[in-house]
N, C-alpha and C positions, 0 to 999 in steps of 0.2 A: 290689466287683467284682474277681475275678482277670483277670491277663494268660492271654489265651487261647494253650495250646499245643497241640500236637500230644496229646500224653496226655491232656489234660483236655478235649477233645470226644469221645475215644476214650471217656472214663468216664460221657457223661454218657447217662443212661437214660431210655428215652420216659413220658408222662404220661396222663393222661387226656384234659388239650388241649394246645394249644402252649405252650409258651415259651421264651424265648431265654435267652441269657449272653451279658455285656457283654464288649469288649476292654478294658482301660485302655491300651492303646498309642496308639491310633487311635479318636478320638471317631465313632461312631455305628456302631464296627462290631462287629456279635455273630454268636451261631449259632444259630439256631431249630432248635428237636426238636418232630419233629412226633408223634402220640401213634403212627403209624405203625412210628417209629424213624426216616425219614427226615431228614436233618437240613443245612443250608443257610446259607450264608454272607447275614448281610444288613447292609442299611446303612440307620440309621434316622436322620431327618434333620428338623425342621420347616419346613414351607412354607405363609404365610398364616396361620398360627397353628395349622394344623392335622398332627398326624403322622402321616410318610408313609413306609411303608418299602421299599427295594428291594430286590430278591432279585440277588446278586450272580454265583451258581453254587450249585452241590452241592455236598460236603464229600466228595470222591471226591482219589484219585491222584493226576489228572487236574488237578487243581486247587486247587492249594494254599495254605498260611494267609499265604503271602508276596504271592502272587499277589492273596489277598483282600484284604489290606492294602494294595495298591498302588491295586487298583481304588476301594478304601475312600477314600483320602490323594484319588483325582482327583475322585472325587464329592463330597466335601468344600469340593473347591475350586470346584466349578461351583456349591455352595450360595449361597458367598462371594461368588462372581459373580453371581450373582441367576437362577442358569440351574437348573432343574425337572430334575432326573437320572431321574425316572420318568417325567414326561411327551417326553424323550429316547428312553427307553426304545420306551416307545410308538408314538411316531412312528414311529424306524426297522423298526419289526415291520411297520406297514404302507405304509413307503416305497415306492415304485416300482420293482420290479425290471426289469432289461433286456427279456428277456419280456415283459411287461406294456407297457415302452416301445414297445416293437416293435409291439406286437399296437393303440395308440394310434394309432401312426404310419400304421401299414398302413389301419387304420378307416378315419380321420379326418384323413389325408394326402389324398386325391383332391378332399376339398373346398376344403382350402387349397393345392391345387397343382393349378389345371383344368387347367394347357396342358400337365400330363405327362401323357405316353404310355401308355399300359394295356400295352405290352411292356416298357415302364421300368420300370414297378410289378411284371411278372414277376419282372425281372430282380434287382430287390430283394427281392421274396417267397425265391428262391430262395438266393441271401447271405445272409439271415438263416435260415433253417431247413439249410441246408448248415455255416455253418461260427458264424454269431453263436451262434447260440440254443446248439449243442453244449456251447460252451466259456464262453461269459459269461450266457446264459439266466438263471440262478437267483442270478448279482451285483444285489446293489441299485446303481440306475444312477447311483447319487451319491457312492458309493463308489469307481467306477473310477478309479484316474488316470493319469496318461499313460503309467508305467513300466507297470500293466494291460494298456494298449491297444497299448503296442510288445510287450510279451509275445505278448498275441493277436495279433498280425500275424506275429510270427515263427514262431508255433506253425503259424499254417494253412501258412503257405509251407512249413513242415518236413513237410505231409501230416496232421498230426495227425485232421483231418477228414475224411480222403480214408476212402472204402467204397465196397465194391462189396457190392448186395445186390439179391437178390432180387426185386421187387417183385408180382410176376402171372405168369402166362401167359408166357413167351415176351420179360420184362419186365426189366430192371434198372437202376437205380440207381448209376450211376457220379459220385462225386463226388471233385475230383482237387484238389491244393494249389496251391503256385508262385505266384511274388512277384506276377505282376500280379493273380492272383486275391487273395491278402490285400491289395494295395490297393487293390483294391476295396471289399473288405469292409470296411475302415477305413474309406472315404468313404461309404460305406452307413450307417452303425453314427453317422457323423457327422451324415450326414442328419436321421436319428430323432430323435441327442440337440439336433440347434437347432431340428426340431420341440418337442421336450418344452420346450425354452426359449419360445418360442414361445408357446406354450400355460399356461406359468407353472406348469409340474408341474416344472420343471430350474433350476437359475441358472447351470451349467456345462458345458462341451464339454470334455470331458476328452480325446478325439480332437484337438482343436485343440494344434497344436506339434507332435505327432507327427510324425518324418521317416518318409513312406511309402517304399517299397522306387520304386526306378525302373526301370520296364519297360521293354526296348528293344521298339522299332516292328517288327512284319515287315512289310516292305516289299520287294516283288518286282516287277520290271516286267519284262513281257517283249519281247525282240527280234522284229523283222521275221521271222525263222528258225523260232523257236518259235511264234510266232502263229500262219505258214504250216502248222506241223505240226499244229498245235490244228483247223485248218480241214480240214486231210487227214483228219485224223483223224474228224473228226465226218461227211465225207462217206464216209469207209466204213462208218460204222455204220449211216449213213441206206441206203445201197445193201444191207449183209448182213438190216437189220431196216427200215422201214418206219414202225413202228412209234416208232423211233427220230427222227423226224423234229419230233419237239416239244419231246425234248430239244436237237438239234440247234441249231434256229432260240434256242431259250432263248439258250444259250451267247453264238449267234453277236450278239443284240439286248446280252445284256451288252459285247460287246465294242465294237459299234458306239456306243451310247448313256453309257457311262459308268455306267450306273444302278445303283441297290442292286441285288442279289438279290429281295429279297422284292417291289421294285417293279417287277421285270417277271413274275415270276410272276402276281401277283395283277394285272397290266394286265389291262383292259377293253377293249371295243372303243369303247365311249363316251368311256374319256378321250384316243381319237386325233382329233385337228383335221386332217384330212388338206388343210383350206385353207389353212393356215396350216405346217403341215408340222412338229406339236411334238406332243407328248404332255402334257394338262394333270391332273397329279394332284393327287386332292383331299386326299391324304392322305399323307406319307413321316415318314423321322426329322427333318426341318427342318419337317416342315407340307408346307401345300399348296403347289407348285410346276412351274411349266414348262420341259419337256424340249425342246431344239430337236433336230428331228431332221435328220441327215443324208439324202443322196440314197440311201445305199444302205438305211439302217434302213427308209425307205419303202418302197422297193421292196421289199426283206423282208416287211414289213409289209400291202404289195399284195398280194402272192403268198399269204399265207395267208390272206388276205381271199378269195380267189378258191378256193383250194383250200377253205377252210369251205362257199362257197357250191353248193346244189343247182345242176345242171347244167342245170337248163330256168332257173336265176336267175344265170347266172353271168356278165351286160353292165353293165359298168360298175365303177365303185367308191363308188360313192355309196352315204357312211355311211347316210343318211338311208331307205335302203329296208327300210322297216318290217317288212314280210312277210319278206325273206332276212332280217332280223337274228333274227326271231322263231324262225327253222328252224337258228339257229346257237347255238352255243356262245356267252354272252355274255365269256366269255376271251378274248384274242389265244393264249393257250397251254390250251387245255384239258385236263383228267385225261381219261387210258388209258380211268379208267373210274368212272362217275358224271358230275354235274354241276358241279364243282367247276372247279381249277386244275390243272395239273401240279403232283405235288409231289415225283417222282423223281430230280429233280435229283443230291445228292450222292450218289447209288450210282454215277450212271451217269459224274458226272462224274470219279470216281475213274478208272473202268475208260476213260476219253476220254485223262485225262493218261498213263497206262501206255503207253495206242496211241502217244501221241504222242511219247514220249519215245523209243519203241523207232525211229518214222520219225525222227526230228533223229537218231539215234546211226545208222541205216543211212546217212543223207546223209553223215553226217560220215566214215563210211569211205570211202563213195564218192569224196568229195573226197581219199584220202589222208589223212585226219586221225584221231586218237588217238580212238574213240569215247569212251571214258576220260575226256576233258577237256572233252568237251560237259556243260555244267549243267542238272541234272536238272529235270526237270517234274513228277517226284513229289510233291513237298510244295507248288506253288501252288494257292495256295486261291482260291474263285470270285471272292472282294472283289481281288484282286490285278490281276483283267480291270479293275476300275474305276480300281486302282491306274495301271495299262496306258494306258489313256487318257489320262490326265493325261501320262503322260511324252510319251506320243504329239503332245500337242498342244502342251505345251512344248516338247520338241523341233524342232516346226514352226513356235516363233516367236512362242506364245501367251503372253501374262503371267500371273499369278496371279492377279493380279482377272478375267482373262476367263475362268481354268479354273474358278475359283471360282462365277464365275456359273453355266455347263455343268453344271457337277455339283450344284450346289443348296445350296452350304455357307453359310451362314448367318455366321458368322463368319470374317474374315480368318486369325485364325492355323489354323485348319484345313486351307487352301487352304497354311500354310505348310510345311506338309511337306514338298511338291515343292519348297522354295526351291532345294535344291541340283543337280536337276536344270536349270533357269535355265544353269548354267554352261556344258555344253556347244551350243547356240546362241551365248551371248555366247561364248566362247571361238573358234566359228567364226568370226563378226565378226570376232573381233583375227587372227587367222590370216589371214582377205582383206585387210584392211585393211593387216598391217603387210607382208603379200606386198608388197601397190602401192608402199606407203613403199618397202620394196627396191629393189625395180626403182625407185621413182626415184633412189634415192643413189647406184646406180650411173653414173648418166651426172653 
């Protein structure tokens, strides 16, 4: 058998079938000619008494006789080890790709996860086909590992997945990068992979140890000043349009109640306990929970009760009158148009915040002051009203466990984010308190 070289596969001429030529460098490693001319680097090895041989590459450029010998030298040693280099082979052709993971997790995640949410499962549907699948899709999931997955994290932050496209009618398709979106997608992508453990398709989380990026909080509360403008504001709409009057009332139940967004829209008029003076939903992002309401969200609440109902039916407020409930919208906030919800919300409340910010900038010159240096209304967003609430109520003295309760948080550190608002109350305390101390040390 000669040492195989570069010239001497170059010379060797196809057959009528196959056959090889041995290496003497490297035990088991030769070149098959196939009668085609094709010709292929293998490595022929016994297993069980029986021989078995592996196809290691082509005999191309691309891939050469050093390169064959090296893969040759490891397969060799996994003989020694007792380890199957073809049934290796095989395996990983039909390993589990990410995709695959994915599309596992998505199935056959809702049966092993009852108590999540079908907006959670959205919300994951879309992390994975936005920014997983682009970039690690077609990775076998056993393959990744951690320097992989910090890769992929940095990449979507850099935009890598961002597009704008197309999609129908009148339709498109924006999908945008930045740090809190890739960490999300790392804890998504992690989800999946301790599903596949789980399930005994994985033995690793390759996501695990990764340092995810750290997102700063936006967190806006608003002033007495700016709240009052927001309220101006939404009563000139309701004056210029009418029509405007469900957006209005929306707004103004977010600010009174603390509530999510999507849980006042979709209110009922069934989940209001007007005896008991709360709101009991069957359904939010914590589960079912009760809202206590305020004197004024009632009487909000009164009022379009009354304003729903037909005018030969309009004595009283008793939920319980079958026939008005039947001749009303079952909403507290009904769609313009259909039988649904309001769902106009963020157009209208853009064009609310602009009104508003132009009344706080007129007040502010009015008083002599720099319009300039009043802080903009532009960029708060509807969740900021809930934000709003909390500082409101902390402010007047509430603890964290009691704002917690109001708002529906289900866990302590949630509720911790206003810890730092806490300061200015206590801070009032020490100011009275060490006033008195003063004034006594004086005498």
């Amino acid at each position: 058998m000669p040492r195989l070289t570069r010239k001497l596969i170059e010379t060797l001429e196809p057959r009528q079938g196959d056959y090889s030529v041995r290496d003497t460098e490297v035990i088991g490693l030769g070149v098959r000619v196939r009668p085609s001319g094709a010709k292929s680097f293998i490595f022929t090895y016994r297993r069980g008494g029986q021989l078995r041989k592996l196809t290691l590459g082509r005999v191309e450029e691309a891939y050469s006789l050093e390169q064959a010998r090296d893969h040759a030298r490891a397969a060799l040693r996994d003989v020694r080890e007792g380890v199957d280099p073809q049934a290796v082979k095989v395996a990983g052709r039909h390993a589990l790709t990410v995709n695959a993971m994915i599309d596992h997790y998505m199935t056959d995640g809702p049966a092993m996860k009852p108590n999540k949410k079908e907006s959670s499962w959205d919300t994951n549907r879309t992390l994975f086909e936005c920014h997983v699948r682009p970039l690690l899709g077609r990775c076998l999931a056993q393959d990744l590992t951690r320097l992989d997955i910090a890769k992929f994290q940095m990449d979507v932050s850099l935009g890598r997945t961002a597009r704008n496209v197309k999609t129908g009618h009148r339709k498109r398709s924006r999908v945008t990068g930045g740090k809190r979106v890739a960490a999300l997608a790392v804890v998504t992508l992690g989800a999946a992979y301790e599903f596949a453990i789980l399930t005994d398709l994985l033995k690793t989380n390759p996501t695990k140890g990764v340092e995810r990026f750290q997102t700063i909080r936006r967190e806006r509360y608003l002033s007495d000043r700016e709240i009052a403008a927001i309220s101006e504001a939404l009563a000139q709409f309701e004056r210029e349009e009418p029509r405007h009057a469900v957006m209005a009332d929306t707004v103004r139940l977010l600010i009174l109640t603390g509530c999510r967004k999507s849980e006042i829209l979709s209110l009922r008029w069934d989940y209001v306990d007007w005896e008991v003076g709360c709101l009991r939903l069957p359904d939010s992002k914590t589960g079912a929970k009760t809202v206590p309401l305020a004197d004024a969200a009632v009487e909000l609440l009164r009022r379009r009760w009354d304003e729903g109902r037909p005018p030969e039916r309009s004595r009283g407020h008793n939920s319980g009158d079958t026939l008005a409930a039947a001749e009303r919208s079952p909403f507290v906030l009904p769609a313009l148009k259909g039988d649904g919800h309001f769902v106009g919300l963020p157009n209208l409340w853009a064009k609310v915040k602009v009104r508003a910010d132009e009344i706080l900038r007129q007040k502010a010159a009015e008083a002599g002051k720099d319009p300039r240096d009043v802080r903009s209304l532009l960029h708060v967003r509807l969740h900021d009203l809930r934000h709003s609430f909390a500082s409101f109520a902390i402010a007047g003295g509430a603890s964290l466990f009691m704002v917690g309760k109001v708002l529906g948080h289900k866990q302590a550190r949630t509720t911790e984010i206003y810890a730092h608002l806490s300061d200015d109350p206590l801070k009032q305390l020490a100011n009275r308190t060490a006033a008195r101390l003063s004034e006594a040390m004086r005498f």
